[in-house]
mmCIF file as Biopython writes it, N, C-alpha, C and O atoms, coordinates in Angstrom:
data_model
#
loop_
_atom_site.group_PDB
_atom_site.id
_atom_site.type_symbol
_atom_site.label_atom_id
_atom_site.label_alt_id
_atom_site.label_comp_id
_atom_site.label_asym_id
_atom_site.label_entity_id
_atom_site.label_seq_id
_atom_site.pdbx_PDB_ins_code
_atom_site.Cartn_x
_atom_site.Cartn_y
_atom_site.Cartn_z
_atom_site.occupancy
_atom_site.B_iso_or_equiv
_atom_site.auth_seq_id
_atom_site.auth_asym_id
_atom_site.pdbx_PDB_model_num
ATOM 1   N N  . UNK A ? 1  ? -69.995 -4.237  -18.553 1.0 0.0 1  A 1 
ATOM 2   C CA . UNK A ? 1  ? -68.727 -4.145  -19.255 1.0 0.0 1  A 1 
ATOM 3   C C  . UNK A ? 1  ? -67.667 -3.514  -18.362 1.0 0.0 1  A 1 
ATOM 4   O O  . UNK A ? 1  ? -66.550 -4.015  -18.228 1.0 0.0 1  A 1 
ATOM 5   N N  . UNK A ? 2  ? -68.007 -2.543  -17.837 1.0 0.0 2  A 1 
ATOM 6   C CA . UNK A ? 2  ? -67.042 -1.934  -16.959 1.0 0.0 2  A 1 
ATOM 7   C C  . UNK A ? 2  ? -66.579 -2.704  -15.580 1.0 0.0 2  A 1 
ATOM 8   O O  . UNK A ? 2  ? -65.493 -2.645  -15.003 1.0 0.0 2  A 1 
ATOM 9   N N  . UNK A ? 3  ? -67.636 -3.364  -15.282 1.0 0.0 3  A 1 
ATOM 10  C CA . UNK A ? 3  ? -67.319 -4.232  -14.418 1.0 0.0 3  A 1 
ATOM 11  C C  . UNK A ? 3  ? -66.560 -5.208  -14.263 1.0 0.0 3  A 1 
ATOM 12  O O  . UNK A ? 3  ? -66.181 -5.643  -13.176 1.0 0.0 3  A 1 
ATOM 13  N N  . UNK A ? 4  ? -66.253 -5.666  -15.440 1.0 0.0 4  A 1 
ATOM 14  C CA . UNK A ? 4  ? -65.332 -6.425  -15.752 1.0 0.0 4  A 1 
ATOM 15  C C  . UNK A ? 4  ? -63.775 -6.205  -15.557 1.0 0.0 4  A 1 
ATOM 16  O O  . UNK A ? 4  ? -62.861 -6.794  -14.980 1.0 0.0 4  A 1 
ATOM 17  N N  . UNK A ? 5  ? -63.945 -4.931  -16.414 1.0 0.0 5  A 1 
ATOM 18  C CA . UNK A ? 5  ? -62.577 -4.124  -16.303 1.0 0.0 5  A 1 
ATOM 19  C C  . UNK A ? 5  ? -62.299 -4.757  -14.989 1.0 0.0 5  A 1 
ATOM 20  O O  . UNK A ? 5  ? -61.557 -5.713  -14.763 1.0 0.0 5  A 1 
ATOM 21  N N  . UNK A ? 6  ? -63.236 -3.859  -13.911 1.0 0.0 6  A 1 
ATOM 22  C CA . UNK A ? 6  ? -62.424 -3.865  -12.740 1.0 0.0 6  A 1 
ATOM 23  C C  . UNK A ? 6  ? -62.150 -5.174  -11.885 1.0 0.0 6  A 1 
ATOM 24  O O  . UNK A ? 6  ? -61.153 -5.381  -11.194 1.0 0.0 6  A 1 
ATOM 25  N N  . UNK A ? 7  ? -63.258 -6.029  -12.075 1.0 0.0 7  A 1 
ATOM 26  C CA . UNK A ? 7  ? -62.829 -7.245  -11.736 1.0 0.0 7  A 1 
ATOM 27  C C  . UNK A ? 7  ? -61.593 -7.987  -12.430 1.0 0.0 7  A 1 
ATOM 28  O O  . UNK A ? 7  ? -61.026 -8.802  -11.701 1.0 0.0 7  A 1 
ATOM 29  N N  . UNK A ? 8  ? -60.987 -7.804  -13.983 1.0 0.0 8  A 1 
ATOM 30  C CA . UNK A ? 8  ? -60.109 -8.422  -14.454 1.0 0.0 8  A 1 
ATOM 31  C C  . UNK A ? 8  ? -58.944 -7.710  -13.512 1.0 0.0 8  A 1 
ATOM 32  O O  . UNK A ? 8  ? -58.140 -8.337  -12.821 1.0 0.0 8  A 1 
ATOM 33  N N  . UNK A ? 9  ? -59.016 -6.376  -13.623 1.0 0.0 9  A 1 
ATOM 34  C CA . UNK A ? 9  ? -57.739 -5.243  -12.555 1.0 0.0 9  A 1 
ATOM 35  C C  . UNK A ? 9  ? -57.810 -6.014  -11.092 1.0 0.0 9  A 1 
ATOM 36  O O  . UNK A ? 9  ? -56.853 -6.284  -10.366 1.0 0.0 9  A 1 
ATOM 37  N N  . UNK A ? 10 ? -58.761 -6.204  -10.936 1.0 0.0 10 A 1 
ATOM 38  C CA . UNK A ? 10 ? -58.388 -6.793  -9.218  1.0 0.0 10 A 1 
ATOM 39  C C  . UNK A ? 10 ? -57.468 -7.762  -9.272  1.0 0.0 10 A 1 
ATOM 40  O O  . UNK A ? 10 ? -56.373 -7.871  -8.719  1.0 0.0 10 A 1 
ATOM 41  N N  . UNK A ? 11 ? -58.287 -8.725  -10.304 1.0 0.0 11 A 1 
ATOM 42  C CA . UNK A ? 11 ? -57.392 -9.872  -10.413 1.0 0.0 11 A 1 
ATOM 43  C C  . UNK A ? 11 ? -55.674 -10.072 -10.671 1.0 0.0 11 A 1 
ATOM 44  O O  . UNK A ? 11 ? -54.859 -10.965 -10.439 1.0 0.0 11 A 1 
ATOM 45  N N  . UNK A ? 12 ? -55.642 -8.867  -11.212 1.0 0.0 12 A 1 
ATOM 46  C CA . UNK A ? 12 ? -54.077 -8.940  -11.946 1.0 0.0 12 A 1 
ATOM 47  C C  . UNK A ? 12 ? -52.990 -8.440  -10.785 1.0 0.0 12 A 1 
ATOM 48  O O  . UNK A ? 12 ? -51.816 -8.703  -10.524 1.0 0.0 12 A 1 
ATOM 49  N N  . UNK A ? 13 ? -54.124 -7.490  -10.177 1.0 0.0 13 A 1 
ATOM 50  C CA . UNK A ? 13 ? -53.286 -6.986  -8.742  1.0 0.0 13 A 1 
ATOM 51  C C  . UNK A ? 13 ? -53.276 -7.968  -7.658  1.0 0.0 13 A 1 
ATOM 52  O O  . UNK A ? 13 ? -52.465 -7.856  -6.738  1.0 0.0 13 A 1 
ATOM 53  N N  . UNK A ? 14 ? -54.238 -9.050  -7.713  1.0 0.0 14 A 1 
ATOM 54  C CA . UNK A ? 14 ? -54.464 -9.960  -6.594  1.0 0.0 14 A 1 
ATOM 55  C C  . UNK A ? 14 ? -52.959 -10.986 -7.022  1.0 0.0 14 A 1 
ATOM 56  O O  . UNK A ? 14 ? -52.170 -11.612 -6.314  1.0 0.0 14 A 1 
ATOM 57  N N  . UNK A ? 15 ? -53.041 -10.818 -8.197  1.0 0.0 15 A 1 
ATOM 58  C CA . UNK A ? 15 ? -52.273 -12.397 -8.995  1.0 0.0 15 A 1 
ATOM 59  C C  . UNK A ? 15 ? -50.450 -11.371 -8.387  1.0 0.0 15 A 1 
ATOM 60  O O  . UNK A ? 15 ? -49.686 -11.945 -7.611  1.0 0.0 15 A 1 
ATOM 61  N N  . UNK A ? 16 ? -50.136 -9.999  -8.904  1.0 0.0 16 A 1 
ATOM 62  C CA . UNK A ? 16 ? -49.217 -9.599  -8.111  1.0 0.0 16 A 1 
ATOM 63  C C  . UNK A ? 16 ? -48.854 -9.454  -7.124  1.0 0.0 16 A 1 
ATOM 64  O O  . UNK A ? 16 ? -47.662 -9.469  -6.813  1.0 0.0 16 A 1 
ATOM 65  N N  . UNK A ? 17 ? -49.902 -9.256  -6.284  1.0 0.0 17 A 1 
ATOM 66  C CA . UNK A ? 17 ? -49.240 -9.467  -4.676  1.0 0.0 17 A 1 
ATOM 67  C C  . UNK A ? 17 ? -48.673 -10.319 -4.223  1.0 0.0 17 A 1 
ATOM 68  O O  . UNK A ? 17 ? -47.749 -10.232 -3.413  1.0 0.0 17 A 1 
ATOM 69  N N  . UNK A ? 18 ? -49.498 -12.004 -5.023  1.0 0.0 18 A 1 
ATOM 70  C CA . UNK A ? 18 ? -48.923 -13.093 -4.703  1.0 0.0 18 A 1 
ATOM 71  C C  . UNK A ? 18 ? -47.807 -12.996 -4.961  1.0 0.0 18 A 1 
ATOM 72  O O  . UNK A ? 18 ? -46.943 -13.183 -4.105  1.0 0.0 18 A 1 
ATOM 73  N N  . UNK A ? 19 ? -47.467 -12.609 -6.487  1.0 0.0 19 A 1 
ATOM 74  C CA . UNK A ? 19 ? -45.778 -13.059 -6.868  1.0 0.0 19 A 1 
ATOM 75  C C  . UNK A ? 19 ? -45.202 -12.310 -5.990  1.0 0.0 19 A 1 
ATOM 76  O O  . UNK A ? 19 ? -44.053 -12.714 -5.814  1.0 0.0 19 A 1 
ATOM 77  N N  . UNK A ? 20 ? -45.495 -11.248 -5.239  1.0 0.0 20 A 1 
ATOM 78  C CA . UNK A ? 20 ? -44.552 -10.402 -4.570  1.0 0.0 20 A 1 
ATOM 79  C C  . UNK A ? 20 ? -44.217 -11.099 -2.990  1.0 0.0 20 A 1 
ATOM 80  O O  . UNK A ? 20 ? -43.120 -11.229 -2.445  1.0 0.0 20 A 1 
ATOM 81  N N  . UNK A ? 21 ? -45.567 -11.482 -2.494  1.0 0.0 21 A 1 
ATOM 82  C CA . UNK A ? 21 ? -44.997 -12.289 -1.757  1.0 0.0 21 A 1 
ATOM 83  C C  . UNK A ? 21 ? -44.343 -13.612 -1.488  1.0 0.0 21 A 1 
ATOM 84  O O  . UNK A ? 21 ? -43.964 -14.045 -0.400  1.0 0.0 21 A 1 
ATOM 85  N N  . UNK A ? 22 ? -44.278 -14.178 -2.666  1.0 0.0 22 A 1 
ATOM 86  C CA . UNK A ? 22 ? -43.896 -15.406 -2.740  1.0 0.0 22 A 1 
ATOM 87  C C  . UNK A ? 22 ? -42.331 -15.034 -2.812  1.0 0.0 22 A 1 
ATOM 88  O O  . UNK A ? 22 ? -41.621 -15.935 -2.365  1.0 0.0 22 A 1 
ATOM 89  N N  . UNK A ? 23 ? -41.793 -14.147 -3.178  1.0 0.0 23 A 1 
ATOM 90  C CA . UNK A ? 23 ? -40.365 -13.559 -3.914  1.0 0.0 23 A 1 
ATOM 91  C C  . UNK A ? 23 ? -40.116 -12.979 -2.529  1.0 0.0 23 A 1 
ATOM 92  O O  . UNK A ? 23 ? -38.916 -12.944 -2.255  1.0 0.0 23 A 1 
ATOM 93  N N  . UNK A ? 24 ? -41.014 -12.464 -1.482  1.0 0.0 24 A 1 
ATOM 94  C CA . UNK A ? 24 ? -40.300 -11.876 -0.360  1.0 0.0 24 A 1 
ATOM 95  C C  . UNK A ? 24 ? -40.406 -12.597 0.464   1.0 0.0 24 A 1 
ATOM 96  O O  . UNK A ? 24 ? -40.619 -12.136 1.585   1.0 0.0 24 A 1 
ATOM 97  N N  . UNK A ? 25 ? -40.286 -14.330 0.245   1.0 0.0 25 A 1 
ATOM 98  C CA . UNK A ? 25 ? -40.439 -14.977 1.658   1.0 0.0 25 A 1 
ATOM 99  C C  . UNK A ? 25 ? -39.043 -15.891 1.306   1.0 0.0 25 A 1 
ATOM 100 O O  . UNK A ? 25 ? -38.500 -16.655 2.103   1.0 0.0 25 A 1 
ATOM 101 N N  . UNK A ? 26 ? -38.629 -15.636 0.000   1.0 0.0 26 A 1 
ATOM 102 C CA . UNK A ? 26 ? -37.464 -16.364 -0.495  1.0 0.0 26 A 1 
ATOM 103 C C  . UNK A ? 26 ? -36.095 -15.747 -0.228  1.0 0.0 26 A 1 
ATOM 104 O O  . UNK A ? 26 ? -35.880 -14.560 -0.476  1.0 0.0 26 A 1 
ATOM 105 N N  . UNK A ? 27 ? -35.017 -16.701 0.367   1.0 0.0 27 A 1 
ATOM 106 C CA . UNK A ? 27 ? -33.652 -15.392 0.477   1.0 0.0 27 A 1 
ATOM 107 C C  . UNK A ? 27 ? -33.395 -14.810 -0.486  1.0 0.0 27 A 1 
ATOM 108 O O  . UNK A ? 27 ? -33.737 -15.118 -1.628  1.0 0.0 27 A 1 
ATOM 109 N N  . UNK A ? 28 ? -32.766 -13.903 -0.157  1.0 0.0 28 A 1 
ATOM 110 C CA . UNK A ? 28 ? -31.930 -12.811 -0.972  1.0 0.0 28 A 1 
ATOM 111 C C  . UNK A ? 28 ? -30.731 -13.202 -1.387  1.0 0.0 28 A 1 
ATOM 112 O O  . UNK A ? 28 ? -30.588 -13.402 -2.594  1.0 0.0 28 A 1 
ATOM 113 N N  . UNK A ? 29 ? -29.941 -13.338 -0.749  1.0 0.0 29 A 1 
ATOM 114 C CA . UNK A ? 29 ? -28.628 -13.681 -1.005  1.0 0.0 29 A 1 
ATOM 115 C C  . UNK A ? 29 ? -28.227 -15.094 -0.146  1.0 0.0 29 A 1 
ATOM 116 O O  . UNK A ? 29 ? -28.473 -15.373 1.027   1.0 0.0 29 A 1 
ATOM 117 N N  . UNK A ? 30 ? -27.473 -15.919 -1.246  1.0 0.0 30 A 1 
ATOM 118 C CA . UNK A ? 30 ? -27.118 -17.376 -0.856  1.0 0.0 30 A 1 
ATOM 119 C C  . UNK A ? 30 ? -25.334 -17.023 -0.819  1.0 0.0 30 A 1 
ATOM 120 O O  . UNK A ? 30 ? -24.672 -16.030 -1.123  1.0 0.0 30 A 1 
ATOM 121 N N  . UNK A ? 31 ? -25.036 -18.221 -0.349  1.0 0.0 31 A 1 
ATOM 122 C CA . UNK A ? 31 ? -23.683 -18.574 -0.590  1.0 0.0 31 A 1 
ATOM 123 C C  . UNK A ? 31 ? -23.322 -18.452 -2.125  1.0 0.0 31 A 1 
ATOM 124 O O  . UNK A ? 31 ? -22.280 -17.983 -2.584  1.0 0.0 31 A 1 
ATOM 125 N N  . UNK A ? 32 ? -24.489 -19.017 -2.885  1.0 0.0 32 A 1 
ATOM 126 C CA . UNK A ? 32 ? -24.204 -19.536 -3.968  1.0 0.0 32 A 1 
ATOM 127 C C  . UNK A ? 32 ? -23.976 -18.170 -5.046  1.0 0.0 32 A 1 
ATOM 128 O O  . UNK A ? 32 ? -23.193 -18.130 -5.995  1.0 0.0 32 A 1 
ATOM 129 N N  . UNK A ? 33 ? -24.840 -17.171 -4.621  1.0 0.0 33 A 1 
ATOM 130 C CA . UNK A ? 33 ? -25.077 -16.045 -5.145  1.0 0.0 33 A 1 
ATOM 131 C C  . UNK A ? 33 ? -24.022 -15.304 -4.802  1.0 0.0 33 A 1 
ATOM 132 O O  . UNK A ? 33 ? -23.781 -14.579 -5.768  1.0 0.0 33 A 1 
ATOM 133 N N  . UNK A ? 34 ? -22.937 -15.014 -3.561  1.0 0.0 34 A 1 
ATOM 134 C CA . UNK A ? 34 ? -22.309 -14.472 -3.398  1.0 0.0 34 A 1 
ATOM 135 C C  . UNK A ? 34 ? -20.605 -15.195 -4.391  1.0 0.0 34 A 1 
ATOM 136 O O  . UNK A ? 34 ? -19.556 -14.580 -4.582  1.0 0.0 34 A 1 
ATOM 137 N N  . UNK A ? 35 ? -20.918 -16.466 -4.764  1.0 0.0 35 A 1 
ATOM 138 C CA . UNK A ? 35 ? -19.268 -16.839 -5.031  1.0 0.0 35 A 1 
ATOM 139 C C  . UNK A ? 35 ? -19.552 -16.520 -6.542  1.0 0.0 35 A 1 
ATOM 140 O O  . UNK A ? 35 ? -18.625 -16.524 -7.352  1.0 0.0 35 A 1 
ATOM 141 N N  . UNK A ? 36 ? -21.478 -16.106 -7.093  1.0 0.0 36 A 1 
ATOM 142 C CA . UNK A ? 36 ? -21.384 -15.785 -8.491  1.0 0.0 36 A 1 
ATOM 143 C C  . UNK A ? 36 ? -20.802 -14.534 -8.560  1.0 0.0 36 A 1 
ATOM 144 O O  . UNK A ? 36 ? -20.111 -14.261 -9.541  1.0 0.0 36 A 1 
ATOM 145 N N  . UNK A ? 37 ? -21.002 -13.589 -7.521  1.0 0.0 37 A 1 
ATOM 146 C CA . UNK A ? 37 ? -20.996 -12.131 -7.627  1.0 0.0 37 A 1 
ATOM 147 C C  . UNK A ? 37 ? -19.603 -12.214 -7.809  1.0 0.0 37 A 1 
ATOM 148 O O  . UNK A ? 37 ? -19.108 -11.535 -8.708  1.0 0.0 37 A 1 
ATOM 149 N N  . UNK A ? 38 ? -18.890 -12.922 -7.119  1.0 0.0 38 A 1 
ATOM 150 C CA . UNK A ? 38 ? -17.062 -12.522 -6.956  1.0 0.0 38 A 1 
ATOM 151 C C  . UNK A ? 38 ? -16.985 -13.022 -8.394  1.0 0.0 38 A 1 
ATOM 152 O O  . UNK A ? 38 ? -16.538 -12.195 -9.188  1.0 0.0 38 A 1 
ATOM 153 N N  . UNK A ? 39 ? -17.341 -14.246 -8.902  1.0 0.0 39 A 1 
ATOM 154 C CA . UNK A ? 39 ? -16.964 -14.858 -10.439 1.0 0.0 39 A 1 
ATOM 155 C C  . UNK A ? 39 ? -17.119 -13.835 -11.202 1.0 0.0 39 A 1 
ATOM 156 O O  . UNK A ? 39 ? -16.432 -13.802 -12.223 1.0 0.0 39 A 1 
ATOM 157 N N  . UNK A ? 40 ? -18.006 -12.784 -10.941 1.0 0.0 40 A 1 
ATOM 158 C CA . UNK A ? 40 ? -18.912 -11.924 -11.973 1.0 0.0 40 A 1 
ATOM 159 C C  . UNK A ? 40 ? -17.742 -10.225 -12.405 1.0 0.0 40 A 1 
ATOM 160 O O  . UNK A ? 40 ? -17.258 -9.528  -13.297 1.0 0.0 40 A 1 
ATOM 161 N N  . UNK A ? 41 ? -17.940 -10.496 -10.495 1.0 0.0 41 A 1 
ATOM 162 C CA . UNK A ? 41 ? -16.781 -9.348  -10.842 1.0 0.0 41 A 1 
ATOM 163 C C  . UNK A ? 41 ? -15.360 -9.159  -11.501 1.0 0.0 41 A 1 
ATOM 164 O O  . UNK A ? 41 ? -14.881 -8.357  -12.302 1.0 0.0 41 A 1 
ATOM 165 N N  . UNK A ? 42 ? -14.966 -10.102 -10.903 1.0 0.0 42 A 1 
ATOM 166 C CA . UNK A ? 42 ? -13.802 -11.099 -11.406 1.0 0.0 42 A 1 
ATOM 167 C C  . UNK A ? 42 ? -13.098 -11.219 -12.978 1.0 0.0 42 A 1 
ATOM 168 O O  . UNK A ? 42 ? -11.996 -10.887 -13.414 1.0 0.0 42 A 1 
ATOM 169 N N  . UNK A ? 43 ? -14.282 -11.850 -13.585 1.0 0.0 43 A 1 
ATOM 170 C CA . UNK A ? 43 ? -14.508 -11.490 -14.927 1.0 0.0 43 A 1 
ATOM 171 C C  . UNK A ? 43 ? -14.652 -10.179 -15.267 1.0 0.0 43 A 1 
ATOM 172 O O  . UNK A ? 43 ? -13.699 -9.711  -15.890 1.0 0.0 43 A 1 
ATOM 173 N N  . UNK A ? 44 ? -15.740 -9.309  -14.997 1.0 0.0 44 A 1 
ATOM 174 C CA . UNK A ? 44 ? -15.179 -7.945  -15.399 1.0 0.0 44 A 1 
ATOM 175 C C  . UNK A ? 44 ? -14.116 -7.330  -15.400 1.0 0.0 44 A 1 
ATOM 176 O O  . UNK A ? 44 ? -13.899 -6.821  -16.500 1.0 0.0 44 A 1 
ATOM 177 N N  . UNK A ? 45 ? -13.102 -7.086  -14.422 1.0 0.0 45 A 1 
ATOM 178 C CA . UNK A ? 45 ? -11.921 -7.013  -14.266 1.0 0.0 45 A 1 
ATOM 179 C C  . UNK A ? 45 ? -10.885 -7.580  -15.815 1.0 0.0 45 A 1 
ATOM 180 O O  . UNK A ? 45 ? -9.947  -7.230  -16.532 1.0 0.0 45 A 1 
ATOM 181 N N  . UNK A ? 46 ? -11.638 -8.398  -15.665 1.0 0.0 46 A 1 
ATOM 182 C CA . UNK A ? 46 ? -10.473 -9.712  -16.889 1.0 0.0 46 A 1 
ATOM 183 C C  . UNK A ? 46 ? -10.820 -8.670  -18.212 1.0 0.0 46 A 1 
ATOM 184 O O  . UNK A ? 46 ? -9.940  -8.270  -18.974 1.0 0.0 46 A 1 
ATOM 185 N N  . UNK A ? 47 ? -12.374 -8.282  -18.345 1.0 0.0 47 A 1 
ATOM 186 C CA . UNK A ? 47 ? -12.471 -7.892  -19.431 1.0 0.0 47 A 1 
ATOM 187 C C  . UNK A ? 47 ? -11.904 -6.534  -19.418 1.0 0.0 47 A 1 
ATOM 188 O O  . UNK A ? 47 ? -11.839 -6.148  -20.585 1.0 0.0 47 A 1 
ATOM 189 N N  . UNK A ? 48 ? -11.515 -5.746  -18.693 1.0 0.0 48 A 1 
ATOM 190 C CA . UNK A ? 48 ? -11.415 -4.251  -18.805 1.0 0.0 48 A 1 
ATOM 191 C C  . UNK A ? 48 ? -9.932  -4.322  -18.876 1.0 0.0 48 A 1 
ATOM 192 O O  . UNK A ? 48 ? -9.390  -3.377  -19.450 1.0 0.0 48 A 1 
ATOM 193 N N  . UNK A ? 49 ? -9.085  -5.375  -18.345 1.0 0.0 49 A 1 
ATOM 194 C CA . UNK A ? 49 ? -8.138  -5.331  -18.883 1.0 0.0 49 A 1 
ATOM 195 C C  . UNK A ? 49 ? -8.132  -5.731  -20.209 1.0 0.0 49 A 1 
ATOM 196 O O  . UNK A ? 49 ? -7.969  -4.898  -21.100 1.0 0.0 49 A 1 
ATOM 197 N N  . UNK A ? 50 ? -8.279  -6.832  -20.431 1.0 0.0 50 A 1 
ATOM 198 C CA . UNK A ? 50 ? -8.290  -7.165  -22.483 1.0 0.0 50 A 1 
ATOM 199 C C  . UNK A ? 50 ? -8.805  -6.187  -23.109 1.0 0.0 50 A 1 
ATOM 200 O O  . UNK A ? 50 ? -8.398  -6.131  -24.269 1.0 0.0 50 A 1 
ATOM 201 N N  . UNK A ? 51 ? -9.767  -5.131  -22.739 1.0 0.0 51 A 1 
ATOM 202 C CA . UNK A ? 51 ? -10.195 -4.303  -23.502 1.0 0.0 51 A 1 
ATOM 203 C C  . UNK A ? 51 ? -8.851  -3.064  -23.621 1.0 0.0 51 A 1 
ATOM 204 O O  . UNK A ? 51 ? -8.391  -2.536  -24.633 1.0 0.0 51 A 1 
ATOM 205 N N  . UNK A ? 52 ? -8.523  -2.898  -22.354 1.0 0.0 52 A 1 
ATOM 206 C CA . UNK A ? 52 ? -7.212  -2.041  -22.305 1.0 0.0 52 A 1 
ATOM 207 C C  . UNK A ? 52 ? -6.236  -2.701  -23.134 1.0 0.0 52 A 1 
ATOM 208 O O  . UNK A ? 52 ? -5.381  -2.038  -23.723 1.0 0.0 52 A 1 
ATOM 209 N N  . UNK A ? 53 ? -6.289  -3.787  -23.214 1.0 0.0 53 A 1 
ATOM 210 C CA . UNK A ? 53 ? -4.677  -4.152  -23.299 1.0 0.0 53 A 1 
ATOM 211 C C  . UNK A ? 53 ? -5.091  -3.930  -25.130 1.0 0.0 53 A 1 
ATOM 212 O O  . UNK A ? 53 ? -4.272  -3.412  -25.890 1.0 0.0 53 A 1 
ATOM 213 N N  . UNK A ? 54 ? -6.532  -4.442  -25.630 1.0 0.0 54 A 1 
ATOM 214 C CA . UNK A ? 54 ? -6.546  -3.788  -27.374 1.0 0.0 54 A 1 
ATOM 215 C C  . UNK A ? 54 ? -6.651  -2.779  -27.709 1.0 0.0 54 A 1 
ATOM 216 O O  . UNK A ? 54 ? -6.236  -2.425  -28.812 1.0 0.0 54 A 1 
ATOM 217 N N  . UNK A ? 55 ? -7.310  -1.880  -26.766 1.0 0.0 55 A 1 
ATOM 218 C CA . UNK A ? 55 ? -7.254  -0.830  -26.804 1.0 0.0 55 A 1 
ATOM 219 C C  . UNK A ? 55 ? -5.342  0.209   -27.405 1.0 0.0 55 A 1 
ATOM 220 O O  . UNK A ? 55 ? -4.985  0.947   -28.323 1.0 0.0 55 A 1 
ATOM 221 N N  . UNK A ? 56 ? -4.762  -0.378  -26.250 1.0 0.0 56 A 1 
ATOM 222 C CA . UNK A ? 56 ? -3.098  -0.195  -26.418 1.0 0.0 56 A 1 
ATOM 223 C C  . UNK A ? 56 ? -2.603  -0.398  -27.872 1.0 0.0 56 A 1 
ATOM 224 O O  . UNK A ? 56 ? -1.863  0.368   -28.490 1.0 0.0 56 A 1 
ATOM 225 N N  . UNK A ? 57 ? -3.160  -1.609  -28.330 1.0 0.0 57 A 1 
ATOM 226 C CA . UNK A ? 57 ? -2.369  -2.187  -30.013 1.0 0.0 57 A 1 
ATOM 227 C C  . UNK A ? 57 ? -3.041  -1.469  -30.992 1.0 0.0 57 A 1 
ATOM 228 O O  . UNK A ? 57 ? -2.587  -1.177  -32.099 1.0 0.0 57 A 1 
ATOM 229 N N  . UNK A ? 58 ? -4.207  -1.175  -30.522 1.0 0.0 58 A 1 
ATOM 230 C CA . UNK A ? 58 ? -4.828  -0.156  -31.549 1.0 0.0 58 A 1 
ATOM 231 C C  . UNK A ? 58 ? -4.407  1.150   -31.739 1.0 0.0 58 A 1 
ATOM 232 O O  . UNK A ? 58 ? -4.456  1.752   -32.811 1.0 0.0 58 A 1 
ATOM 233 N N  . UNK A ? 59 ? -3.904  1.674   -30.458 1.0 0.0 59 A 1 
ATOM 234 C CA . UNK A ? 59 ? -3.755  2.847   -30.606 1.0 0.0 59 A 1 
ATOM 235 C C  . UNK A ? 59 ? -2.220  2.924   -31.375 1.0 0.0 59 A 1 
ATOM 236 O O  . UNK A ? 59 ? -1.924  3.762   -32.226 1.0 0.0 59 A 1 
ATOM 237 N N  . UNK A ? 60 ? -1.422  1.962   -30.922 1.0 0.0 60 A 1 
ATOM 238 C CA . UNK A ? 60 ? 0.258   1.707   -30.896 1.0 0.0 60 A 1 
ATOM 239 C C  . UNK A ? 60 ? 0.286   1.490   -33.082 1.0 0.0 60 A 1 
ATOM 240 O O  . UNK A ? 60 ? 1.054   2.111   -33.818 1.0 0.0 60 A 1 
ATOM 241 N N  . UNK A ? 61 ? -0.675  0.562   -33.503 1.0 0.0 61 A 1 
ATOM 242 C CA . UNK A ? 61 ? -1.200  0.547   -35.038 1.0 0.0 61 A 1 
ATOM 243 C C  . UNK A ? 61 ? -1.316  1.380   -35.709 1.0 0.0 61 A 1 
ATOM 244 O O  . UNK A ? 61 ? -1.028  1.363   -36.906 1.0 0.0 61 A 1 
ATOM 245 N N  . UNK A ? 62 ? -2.157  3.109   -34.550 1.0 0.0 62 A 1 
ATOM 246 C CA . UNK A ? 62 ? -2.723  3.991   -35.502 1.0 0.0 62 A 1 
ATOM 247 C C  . UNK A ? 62 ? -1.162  4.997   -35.129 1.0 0.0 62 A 1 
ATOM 248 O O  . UNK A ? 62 ? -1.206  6.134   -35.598 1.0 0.0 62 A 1 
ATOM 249 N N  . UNK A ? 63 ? -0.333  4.765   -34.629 1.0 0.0 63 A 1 
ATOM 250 C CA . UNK A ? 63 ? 0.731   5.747   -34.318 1.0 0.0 63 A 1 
ATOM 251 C C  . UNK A ? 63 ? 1.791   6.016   -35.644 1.0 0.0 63 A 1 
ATOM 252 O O  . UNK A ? 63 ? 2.727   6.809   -35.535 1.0 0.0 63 A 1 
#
């Protein structure tokens, strides 16, 4: 019974290494990934203003 344990544990650690190396032989960063990051940021920006800018009517409402 115990043996098992540890043979199922090997396995799960054997089955992770793979994913780990399979994920570290793949790039990191693409072109494609970098024009998401600017879209990404981009958009945040957009939102922190709209949030400011309701922020403003709310407050200008409660005055």
């Amino acid at each position: 019974m115990e043996n098992e344990r540890v043979i199922s544990a090997i396995g799960r650690i054997e089955r992770a290494l793979s994913r780990i190396e399979t994920a570290k032989s793949k790039p990191v960063l693409s072109e494609q990934d970098e024009s998401l990051d600017r879209r990404h940021t981009a958009l945040k920006q957009e939102m922190q203003q709209a949030i400011e800018t309701i922020d403003g009517l709310i407050a200008k409402q409660g005055s």
